[in-house]
C-alpha positions as a Markdown table, in Angstrom:
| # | Residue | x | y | z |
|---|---|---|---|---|
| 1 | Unk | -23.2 | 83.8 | -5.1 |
| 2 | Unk | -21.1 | 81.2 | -6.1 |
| 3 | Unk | -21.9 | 78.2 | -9.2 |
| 4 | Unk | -20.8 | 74.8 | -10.0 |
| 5 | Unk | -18.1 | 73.2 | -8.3 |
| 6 | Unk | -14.6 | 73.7 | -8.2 |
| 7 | Unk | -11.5 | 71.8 | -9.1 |
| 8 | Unk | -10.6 | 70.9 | -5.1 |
| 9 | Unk | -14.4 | 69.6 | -4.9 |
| 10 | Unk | -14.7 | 67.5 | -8.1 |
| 11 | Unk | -11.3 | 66.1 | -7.3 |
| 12 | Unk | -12.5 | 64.6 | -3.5 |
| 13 | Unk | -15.4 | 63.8 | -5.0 |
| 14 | Unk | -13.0 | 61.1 | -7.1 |
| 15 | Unk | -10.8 | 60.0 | -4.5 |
| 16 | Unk | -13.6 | 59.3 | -2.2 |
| 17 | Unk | -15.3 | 57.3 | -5.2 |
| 18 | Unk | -11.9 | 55.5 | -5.9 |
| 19 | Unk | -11.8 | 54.8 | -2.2 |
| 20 | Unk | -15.2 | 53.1 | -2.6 |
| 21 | Unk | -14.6 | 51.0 | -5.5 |
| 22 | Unk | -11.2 | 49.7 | -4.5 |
| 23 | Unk | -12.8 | 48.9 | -1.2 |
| 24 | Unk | -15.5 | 46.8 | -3.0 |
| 25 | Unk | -12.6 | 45.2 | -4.9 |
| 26 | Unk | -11.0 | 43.9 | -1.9 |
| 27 | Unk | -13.7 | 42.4 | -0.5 |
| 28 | Unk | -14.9 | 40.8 | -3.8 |
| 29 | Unk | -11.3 | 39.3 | -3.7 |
| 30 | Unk | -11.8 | 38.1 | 0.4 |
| 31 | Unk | -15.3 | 36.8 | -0.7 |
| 32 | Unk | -13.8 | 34.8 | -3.4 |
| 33 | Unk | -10.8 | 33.9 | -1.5 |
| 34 | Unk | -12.9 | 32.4 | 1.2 |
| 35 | Unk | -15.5 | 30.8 | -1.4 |
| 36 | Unk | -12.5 | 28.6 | -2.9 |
| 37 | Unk | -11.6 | 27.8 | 1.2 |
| 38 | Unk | -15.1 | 26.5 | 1.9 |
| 39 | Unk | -15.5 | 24.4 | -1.6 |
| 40 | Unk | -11.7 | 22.8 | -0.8 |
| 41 | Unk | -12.8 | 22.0 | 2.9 |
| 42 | Unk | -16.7 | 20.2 | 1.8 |
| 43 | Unk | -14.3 | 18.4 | -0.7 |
| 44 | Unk | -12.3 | 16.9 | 1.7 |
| 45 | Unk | -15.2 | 16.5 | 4.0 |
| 46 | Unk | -16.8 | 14.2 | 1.0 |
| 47 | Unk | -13.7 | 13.0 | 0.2 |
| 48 | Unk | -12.9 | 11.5 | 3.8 |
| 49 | Unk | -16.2 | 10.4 | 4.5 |
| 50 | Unk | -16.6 | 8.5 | 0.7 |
| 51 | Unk | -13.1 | 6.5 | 2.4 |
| 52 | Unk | -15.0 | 5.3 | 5.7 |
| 53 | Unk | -18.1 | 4.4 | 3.8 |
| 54 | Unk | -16.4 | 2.0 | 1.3 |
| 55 | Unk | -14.2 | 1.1 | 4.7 |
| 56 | Unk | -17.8 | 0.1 | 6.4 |
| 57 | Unk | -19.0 | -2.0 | 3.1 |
| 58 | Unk | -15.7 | -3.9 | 3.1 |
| 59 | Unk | -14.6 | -7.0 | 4.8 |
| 60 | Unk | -14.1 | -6.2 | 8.8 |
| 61 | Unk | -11.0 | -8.7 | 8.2 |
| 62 | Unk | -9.4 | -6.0 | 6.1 |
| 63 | Unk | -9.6 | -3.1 | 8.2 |
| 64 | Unk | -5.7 | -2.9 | 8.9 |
| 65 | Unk | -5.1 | -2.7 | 5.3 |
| 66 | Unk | -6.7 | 0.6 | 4.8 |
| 67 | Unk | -3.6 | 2.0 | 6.7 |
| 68 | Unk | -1.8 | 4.2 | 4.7 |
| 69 | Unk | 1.2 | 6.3 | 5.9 |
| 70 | Unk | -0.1 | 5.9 | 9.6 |
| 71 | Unk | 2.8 | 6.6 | 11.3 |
| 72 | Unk | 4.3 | 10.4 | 11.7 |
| 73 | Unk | 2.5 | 13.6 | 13.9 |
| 74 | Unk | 4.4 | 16.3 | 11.9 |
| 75 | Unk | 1.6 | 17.9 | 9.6 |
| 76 | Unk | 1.3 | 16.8 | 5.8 |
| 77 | Unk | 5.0 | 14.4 | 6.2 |
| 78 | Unk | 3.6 | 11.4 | 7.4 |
| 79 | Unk | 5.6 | 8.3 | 7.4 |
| 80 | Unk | 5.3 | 4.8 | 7.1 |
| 81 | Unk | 4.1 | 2.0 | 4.8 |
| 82 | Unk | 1.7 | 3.2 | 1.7 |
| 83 | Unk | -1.5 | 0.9 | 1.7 |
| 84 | Unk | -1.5 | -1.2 | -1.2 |
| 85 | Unk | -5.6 | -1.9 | -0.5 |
| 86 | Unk | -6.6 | -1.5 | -4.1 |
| 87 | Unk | -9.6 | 1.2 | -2.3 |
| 88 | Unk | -7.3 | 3.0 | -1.1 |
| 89 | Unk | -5.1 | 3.7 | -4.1 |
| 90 | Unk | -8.3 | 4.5 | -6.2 |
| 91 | Unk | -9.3 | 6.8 | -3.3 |
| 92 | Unk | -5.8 | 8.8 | -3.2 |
| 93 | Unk | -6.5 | 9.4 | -6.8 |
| 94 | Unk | -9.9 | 10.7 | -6.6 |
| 95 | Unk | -7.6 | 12.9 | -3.9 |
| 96 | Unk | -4.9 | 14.2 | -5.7 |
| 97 | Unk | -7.4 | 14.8 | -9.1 |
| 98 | Unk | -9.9 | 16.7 | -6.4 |
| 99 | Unk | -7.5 | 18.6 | -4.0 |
| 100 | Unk | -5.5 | 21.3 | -5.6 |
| 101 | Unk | -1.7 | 20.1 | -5.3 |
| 102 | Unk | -2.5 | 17.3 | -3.1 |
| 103 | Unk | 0.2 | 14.9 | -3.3 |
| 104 | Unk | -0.9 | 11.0 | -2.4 |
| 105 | Unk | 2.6 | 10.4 | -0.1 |
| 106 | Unk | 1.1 | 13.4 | 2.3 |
| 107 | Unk | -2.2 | 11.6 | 3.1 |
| 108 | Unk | -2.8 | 9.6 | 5.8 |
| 109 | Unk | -5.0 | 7.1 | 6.9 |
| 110 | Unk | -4.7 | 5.9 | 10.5 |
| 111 | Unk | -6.9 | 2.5 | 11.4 |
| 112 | Unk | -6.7 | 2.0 | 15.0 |
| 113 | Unk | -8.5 | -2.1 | 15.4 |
| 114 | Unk | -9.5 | -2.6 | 19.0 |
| 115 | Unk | -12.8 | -5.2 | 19.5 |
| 116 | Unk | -15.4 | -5.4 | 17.3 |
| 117 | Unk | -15.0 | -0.9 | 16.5 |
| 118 | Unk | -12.1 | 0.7 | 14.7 |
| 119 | Unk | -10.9 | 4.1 | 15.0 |
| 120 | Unk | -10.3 | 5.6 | 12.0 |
| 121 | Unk | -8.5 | 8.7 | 11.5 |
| 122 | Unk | -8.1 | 10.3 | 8.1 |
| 123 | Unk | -6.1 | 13.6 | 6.9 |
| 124 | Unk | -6.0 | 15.3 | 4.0 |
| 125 | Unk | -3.4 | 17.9 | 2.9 |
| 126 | Unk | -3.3 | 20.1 | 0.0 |
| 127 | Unk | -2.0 | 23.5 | -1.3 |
| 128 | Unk | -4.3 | 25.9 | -3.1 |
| 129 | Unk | -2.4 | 28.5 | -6.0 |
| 130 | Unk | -2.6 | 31.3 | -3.6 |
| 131 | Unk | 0.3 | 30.3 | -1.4 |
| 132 | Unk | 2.3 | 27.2 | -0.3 |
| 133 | Unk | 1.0 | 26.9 | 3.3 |
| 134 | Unk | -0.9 | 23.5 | 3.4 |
| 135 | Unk | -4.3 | 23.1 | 4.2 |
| 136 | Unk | -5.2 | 20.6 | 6.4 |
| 137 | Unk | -8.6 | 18.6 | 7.0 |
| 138 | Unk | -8.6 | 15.5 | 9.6 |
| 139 | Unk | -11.5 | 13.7 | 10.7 |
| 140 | Unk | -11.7 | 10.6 | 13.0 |
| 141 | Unk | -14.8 | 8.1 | 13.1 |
| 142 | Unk | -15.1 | 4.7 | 14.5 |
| 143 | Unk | -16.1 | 2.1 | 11.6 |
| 144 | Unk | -18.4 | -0.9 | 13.5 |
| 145 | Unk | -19.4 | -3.8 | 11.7 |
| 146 | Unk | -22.6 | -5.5 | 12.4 |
């Protein structure tokens, strides 16, 4: 009759516990990982949608100066004119201050006037510390005055 365990035994018995706790590790860093995604993304959801709401409360006349950078497909290099709409330059500071490495030139607004609606298309693009591939949010709404 044999007692206790042996060397070999107690030994597994650790690497299959090591197994387990760096397993939980990993996905403690994926959960947190994906947390940070989420909270960046509602950000720029609240972020966008705080732009078309002060674009509904403002003077239809002044639609086309909420353009900003509006020209340009490739992703985060948009070109063209920066707005000088004093809403929008406060917004692209709440932006860059919110958005982790956002950068104000690689926003765009895109007002699209056509009747008494306006397409507007906003994107946001930022870079978060864990790598240099940009993140990109765009939303598009149609802005209708009464």
């Amino acid at each position: 009759m044999q007692r206790g365990f042996s060397l070999v035994e107690v030994l597994v018995a650790i690497v299959v516990f090591s197994l387990g706790v760096l397993g939980l590790m990993k996905l403690q860093t994926t959960a947190v990982r994906m947390s940070t995604d989420a909270r960046q993304r509602a950000e720029a959801t609240f972020l966008a949608d705080q732009l078309l709401a002060r674009m509904l409360i403002a003077d239809p006349s002044t639609a086309a100066s909420f353009a900003h950078k509006p020209d340009g497909t490739v992703s985060c290099a948009p070109t063209g004119a920066a707005s000088t709409n004093a809403v929008v330059t406060e917004w692209l500071t709440q932006v860059t201050a919110t958005l982790p490495r956002a950068v104000a030139a690689e926003q765009q607004v895109v007002v699209s006037t056509g009747g008494a609606a306006t397409d507007v298309t906003v994107r946001l693009c930022w870079k978060n510390a864990e790598s240099d591939t940009p993140h990109r949010f765009e939303i598009t709404n149609r802005v209708q005055w009464p």
